[in-house]
C-alpha positions as CSV (number, residue, x, y, z in Angstrom):
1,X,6.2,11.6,-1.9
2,X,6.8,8.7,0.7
3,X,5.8,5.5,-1.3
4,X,5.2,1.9,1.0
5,X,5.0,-1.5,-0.6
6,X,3.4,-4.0,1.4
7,X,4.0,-7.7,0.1
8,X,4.4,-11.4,1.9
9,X,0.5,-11.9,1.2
10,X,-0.8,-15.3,0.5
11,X,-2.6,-18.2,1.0
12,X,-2.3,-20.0,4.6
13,X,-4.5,-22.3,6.3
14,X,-5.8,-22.0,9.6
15,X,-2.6,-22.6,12.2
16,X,-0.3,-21.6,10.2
17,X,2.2,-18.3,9.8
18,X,2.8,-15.5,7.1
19,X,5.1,-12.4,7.8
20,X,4.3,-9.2,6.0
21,X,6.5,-6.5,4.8
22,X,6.1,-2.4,4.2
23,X,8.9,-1.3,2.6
24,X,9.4,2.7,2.2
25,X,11.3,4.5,-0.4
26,X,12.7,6.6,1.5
27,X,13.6,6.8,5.6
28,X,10.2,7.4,7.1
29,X,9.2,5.1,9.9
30,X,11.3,6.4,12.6
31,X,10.1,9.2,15.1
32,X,6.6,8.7,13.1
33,X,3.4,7.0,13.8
34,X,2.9,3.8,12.3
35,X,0.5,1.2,12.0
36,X,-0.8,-2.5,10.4
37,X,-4.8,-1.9,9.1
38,X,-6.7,-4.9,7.8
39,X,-10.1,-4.5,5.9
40,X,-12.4,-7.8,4.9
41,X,-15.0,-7.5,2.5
42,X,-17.9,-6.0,3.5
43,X,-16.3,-4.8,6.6
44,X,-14.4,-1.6,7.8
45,X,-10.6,-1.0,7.8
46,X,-9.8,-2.2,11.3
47,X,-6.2,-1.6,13.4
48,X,-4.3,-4.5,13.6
49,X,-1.2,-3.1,15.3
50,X,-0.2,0.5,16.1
51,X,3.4,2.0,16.6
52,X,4.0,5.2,18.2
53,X,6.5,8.3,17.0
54,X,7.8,6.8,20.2
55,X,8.2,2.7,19.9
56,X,5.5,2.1,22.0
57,X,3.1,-0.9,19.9
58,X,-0.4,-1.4,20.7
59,X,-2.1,-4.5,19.1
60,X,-5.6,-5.0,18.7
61,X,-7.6,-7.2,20.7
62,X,-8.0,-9.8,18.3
63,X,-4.6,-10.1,17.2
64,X,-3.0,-9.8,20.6
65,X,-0.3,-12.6,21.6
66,X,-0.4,-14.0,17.6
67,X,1.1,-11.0,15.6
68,X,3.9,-9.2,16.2
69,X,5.6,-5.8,14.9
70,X,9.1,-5.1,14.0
71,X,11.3,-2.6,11.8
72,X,14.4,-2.9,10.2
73,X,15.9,0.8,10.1
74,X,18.3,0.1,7.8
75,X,16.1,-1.6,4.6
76,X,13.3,1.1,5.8
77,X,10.9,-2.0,6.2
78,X,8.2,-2.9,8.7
79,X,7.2,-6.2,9.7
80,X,4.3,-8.1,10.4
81,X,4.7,-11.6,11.7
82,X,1.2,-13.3,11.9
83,X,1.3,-16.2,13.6
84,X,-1.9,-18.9,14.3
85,X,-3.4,-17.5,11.6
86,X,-7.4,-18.1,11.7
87,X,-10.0,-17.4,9.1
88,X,-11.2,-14.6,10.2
89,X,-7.8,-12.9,10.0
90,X,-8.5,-13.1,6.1
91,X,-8.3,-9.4,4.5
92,X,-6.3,-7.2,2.4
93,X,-3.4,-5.6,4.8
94,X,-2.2,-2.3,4.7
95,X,0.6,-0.4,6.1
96,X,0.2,3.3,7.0
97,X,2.6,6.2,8.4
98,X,1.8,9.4,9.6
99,X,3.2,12.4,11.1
100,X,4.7,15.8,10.3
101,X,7.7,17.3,7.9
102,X,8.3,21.1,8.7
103,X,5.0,21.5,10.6
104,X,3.0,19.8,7.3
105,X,1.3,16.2,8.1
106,X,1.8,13.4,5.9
107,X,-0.2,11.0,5.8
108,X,1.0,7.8,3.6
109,X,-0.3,4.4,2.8
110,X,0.7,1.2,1.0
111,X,-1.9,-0.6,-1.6
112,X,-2.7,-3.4,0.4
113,X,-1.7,-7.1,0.1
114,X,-4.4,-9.9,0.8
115,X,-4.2,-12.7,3.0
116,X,-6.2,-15.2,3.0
117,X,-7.0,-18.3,5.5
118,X,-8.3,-21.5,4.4
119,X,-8.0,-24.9,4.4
């Protein structure tokens, strides 16, 4: 069992910058899907950013040209630098990874840390 520990959540007011991190226990992230979810109250869990078995990373629309994705292979950690941050980026976070080990999918996520924006 895969565990992910998301942390770097906080308070930030609008304009300003917070960089989130997933940490696996074990080696996980590479050649499997990744991906950033956010969920507000009272709203669904909504795709922040997306990584590919492949690399490729797909940001949502709202996100797009603030937040940015990257990994460090060796301390099995994802990254999630939010930049601008605005109110409606407020939410509880969550890092997920999915994919297959001998043919059987996996499907693993972290407990969520909470950002919030507000002056």
């Amino acid at each position: 069992q895969v565990q992910l520990v998301e942390s770097g959540g906080g308070l930030v007011q609008p304009g300003g910058s917070l960089t989130l991190s997933c940490a696996a226990s074990q080696s996980i992230f590479k050649g499997n899907a990744m991906g950033w979810y956010r969920q507000a109250p009272g709203k669904e869990r909504e795709l922040v950013a997306a990584v590919t078995s492949g690399g490729t990373i797909n940001y949502g629309d709202s996100v797009k040209g603030r937040f940015t994705v990257t990994k460090d292979s060796v301390k099995n950690t994802v990254y999630l630098q939010m930049n601008n941050l605005k109110p409606d980026d407020t939410a509880v976070y969550y890092c997920n990874v999915k994919g297959r080990v001998w043919g059987s999918p996996f499907d693993y996520w972290g407990q969520g840390t909470q950002v919030t924006v507000s002056s």
